[in-house]
N, C-alpha and C positions, 0 to 999 in steps of 0.2 A: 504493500500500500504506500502512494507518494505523500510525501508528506507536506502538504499547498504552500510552510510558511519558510519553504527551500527554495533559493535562489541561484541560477548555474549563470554562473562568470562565463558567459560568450570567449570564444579562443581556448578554456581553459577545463577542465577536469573537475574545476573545486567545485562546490557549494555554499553559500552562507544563509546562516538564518534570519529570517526579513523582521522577527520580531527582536533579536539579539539588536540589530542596525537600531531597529524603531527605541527598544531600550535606551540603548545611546544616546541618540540624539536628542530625545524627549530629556533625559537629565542636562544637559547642555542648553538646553532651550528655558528648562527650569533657572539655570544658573545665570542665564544672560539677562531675565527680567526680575529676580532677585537682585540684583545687581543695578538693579535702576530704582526698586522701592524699597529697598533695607535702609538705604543712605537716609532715605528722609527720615530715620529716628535717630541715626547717628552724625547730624548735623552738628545738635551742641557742643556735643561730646568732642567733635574735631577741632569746633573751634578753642573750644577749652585747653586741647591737648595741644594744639600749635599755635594758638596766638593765632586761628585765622580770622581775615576782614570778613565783614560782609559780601563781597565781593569774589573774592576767594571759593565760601563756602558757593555762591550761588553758579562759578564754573564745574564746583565738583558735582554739582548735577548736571550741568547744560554742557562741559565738555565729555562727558558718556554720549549722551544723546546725539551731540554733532559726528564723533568721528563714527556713531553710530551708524548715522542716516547717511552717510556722506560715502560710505562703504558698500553700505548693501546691493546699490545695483551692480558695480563692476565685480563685486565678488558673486554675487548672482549667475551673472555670466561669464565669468570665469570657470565658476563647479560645472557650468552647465558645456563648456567646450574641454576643460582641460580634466575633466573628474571633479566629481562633489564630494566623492571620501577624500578623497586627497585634500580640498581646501579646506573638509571641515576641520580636520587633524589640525591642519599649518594652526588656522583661526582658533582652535580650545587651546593651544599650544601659544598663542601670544597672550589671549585672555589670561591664563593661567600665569603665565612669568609677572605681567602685569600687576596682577592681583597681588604676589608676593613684593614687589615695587610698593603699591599702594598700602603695603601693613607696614611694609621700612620705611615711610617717607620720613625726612625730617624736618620737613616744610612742608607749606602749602603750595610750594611751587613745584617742588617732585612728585607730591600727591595727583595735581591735577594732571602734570604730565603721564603719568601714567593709569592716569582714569582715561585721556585720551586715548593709549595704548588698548585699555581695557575696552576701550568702547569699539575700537579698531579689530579687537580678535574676535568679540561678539558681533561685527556686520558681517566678520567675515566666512563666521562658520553659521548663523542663523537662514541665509536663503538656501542654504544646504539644506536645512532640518524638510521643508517644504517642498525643495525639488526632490529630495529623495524619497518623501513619502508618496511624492506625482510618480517617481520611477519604478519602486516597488510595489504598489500597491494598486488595488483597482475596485470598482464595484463598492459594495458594502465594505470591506476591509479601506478601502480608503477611506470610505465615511467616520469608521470607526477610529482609525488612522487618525484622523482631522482632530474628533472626537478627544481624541487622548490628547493631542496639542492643546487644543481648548480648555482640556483642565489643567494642563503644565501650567500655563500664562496663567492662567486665572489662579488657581491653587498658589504659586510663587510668588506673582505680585503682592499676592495677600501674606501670605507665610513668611515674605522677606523681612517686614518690619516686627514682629513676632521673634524670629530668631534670631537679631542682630536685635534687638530690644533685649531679649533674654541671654545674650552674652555680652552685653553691655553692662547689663546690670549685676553679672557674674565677677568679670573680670574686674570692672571699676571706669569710671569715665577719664581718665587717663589715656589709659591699654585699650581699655575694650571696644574703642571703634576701629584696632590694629586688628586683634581677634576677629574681628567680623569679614574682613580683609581676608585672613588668612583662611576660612572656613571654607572658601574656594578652590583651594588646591588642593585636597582630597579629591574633590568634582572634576576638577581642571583636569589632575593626572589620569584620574580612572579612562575619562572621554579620550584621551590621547591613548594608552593605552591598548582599550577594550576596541576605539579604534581602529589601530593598526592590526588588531587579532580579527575582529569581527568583519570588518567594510571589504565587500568586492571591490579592488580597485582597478576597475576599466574605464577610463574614458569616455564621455559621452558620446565624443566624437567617432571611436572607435564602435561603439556599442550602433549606431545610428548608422554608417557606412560600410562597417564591418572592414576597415582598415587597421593598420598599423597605427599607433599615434603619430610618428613618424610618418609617414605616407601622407598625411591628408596636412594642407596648411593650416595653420593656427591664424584665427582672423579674429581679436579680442576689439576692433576699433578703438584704437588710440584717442581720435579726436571727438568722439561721441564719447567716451570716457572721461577725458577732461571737460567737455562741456557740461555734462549733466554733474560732474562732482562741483563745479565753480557753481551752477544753477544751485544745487541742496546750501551750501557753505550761504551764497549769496541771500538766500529766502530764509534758511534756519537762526545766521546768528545776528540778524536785527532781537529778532524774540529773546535773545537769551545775552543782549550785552545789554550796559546801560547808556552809554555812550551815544547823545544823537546824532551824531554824522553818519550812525551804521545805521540808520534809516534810509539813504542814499539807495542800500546797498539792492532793497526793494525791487526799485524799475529794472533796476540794471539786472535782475534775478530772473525779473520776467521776459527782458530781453534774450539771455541767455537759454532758457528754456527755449522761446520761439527759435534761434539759431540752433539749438540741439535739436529738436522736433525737425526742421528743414533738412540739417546737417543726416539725420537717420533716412528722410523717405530718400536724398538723393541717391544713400552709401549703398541701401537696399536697391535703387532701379540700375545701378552702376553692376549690380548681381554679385556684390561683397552681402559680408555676413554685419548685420548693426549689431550694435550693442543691445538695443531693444529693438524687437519687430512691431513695427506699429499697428501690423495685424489684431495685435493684440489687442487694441482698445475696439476690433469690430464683435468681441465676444461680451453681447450685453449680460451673462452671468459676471466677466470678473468686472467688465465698465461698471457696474450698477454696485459691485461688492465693494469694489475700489470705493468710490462715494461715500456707500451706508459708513461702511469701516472711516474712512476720514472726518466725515463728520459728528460717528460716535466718539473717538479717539481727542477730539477736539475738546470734550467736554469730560469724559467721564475719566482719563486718566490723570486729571487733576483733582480726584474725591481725595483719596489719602494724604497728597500733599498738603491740601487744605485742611483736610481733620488735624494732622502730624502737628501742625504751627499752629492751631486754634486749640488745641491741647495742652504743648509742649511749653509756649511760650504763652499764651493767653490765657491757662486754666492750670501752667504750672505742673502738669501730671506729669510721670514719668516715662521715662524709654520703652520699659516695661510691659506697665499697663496700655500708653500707646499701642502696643503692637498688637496684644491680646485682644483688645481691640475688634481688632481684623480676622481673628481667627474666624467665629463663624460665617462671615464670608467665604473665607479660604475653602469650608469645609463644604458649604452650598452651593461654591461653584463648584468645585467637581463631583458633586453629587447631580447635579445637572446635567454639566456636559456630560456625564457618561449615559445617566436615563432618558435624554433626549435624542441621543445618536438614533434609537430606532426608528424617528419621525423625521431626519433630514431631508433623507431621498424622496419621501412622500410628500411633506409639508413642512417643509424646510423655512420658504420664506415668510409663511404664517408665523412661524415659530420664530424668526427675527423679528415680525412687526410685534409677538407678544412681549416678546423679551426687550426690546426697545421700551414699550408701556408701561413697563415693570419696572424699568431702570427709571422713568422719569417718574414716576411712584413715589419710589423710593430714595428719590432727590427731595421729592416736596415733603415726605415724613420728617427725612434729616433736617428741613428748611424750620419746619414747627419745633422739632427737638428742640433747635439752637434757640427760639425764640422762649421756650419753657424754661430753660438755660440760665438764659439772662434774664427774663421777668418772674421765675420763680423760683429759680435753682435746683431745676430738675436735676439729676445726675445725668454726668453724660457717658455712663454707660447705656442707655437708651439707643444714642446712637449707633450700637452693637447691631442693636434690632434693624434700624434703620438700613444698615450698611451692609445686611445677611441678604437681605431681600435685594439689594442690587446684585451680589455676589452670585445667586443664585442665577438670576436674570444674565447675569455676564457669561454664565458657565456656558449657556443656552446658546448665547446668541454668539461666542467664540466659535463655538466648535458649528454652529449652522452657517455664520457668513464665509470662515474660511474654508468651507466645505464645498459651497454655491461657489464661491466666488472662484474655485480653480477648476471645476468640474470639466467643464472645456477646454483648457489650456493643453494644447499639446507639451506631449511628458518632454520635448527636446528643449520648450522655452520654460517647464515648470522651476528651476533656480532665479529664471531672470525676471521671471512675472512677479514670483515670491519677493524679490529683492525691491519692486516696485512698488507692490503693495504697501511694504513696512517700510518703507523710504517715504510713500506719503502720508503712512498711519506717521511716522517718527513727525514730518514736519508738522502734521496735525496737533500732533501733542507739545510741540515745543511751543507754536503759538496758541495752544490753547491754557498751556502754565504760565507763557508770560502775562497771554490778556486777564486770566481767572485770579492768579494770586497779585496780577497788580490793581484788581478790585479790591482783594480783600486787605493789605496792607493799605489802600488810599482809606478804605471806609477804616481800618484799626487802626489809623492815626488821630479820628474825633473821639478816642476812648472805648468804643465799645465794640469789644470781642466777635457777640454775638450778630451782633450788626453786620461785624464782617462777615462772618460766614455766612451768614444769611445772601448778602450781596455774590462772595462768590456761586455761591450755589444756584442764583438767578441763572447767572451764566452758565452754570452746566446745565441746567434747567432747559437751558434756550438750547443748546450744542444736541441735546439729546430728541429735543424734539423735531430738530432740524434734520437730523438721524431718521427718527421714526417717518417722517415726511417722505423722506427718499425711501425708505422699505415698505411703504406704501406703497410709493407709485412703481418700484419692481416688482410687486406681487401681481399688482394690476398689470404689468405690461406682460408678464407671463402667463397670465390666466387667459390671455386674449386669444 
């Protein structure tokens, strides 16, 4: 009897197993967005421990994010010509050294430089996670596939400030934002690793031609590569500096995209390989997912930031309790995404407009929380309750939009779609933290806490149903 979750390496004799790869990667994917919400409980902690400015602290967010977004598509299409096990390796293998950088810094200026680092080995191995699961997988097992990613992101986002809360408050605020640092390299090495033992490594090029890697030319587009990385750099770090002349940098962002966008139909009618195929944007599943996805991303992955600093610093709580927080989210999203995977392929995109509903729900319960808060001193462990029910709702609507949204992508472009995706989820999210928490810091500078939050939460409020609006109208346009 064959056993379905064997994979045979074209050219080659071996075997690997598709759910050993899926293991893998899914821990890697876990670690890259851990790695972007643990930091928000270990803010004070660092600045405490180095003497850092305000300034400082707020690139050790926003430089992750940038070399982030700035990554993802050329290493997209990189795994997706040159092997995606191979890039994924290189990428948990920078992350990883990275991360041991960021527990030795002895500044704020090695720290950040190697959160840049960190942010660089996570774009570079994350559009792997996606094309690989588009490579090995298919049918229901992709769905399921998806499914399990869905809880990774959503389980980790939540669980990251939880266990860097809880070994903060272990080791002592000193050390212990170094500890949370180093809790990577366990992850870091296994993935490098497990790896090199587990991953067919054949080229895609190879797998697709049935060439030698050697035989067939390597066409990565140079100049579509520089223009879309200047395009991300140009549009992401207005949002994330304070400096107004990097407003400038705007037009000139959007310029740069239109000369990439022209720069790609010519390279493709020239009958070169682009760095993106613009084919892509004729598949209205990932066009529509692209959207739904940017414009929930806009809003909702600034909830914990804002809890994190209406807590930490406005209500005084600790690291700790901050993170615990979050737990039962953590645990509702992936009870979600895994008992909704059976309704994707059927009713998938009903199943994003419910979970959109739910999330903006559960925005306005948090909004009354804060307001009982401050006019009566409710506890804010309430907002537990509150932040469970988006959790849930998120679990849902991960593992259904990124499931729709790649279901058509041919498996040869699935690294570089993936890379595009989360290249405009990333931008979404960085202008959605600079415009949300610079509500809530304008409204916490006339005194009152809950005011602010209440104000940023308007705005995720607004981002979510701006969400919901577009998964509206692709359920409608599919139903037709």
């Amino acid at each position: 009897m064959t056993d379905r979750n064997l994979i045979s390496a074209p050219g080659t004799a071996r075997t690997f197993h598709r759910m050993k790869v899926l293991a893998v990667i899914l821990m890697s994917m876990g670690m890259s967005m851990m790695a972007v919400s643990s930091v928000n409980v270990a803010l004070p902690t660092i600045q405490e421990g180095l003497g850092a400015t305000d300034q400082d602290l707020q690139w050790v967010l926003a430089g992750y994010a940038l070399a982030f977004g700035v990554t993802l598509i050329p290493a997209g299409r990189a795994g997706d010509v040159l092997g995606r096990g191979s890039w994924f390796v290189v990428g948990a293998a920078v992350f990883t050294v990275a991360s041991l950088a960021c527990g030795l810094a002895p500044n704020a200026v090695v720290l950040n430089a190697a959160r840049l680092a960190q942010g660089v080995g996570a774009g570079i191995f994350s559009p792997q996670v996606t094309g690989m699961i588009q490579q090995y997988f298919s049918g229901g097992g992709r769905a399921k596939a998806f499914a399990l990613l869905g809880v990774t992101i959503s389980a980790s986002v939540a669980a990251g400030p939880v266990i860097a809360g809880a070994i903060i408050e272990a080791a002592g605020p000193e050390t212990g934002w170094r500890w949370a640092f180093f809790g990577y390299l366990p992850l870091g090495l296994a993935a490098v690793v497990l790896g090199l033992l587990w991953f067919p490594f054949v080229t895609e090029r190879r797998r697709r031609l049935g060439l030698d890697a050697t035989a067939a030319r390597v066409d990565l587009d140079p100049v579509g590569t520089l223009l879309i990385t200047a395009s991300v750099v140009a549009v992401m770090y207005p949002f994330m500096a304070r400096d107004p002349w990097v407003w400038a940098l705007l037009p000139l962002g959007a310029a740069l995209i239109a000369a990439w966008w022209a720069w790609e139909r010519r390279y493709k009618s020239a009958g070169r390989e682009p760095l993106v195929d613009l084919e892509l944007f004729r598949y209205r599943s990932f066009r529509n997912g692209l959207l739904v996805s940017g414009a929930a991303f806009l809003g909702l992955t600034s909830t914990f930031a804002v809890v994190a600093i209406f807590l930490q610093t406005g209500l005084g709580v600790d690291a700790l309790r901050t993170g615990l927080l979050g737990l039962p989210n953590a645990v509702l999203s992936a009870v979600a995404s895994i008992y909704t995977v059976r309704f994707v392929m059927t009713r998938g995109r009903r199943l994003v407009v419910v979970a959109l509903a739910t999330m903006v729900t559960g925005a306005v319960l948090s909004i009354l929380v804060a307001w009982g808060i401050g006019a009566f001193g409710l506890s804010f462990w309430w907002l537990s309750a509150t932040l469970a029910l988006n959790g849930a709702a998120m679990g849902a609507f991960a593992s259904a939009n990124q499931t729709l949204s790649m279901q058509d992508v041919p498996v040869r472009h699935g690294g570089t779609a993936s890379g595009l995706k989360q290249t405009v989820e990333r931008i979404t999210t960085a202008l959605g933290n600079a415009a949300i928490t610079g509500v809530f810091f304008a409204v916490a500078a006339g005194g009152s806490w809950s005011l602010a939050f209440i104000g940023a939460f308007v705005g995720i409020v607004l981002c979510l149903l701006l969400a919901l609006g577009l998964g509206i109208m692709d359920e409608r346009q599919h139903a037709r």
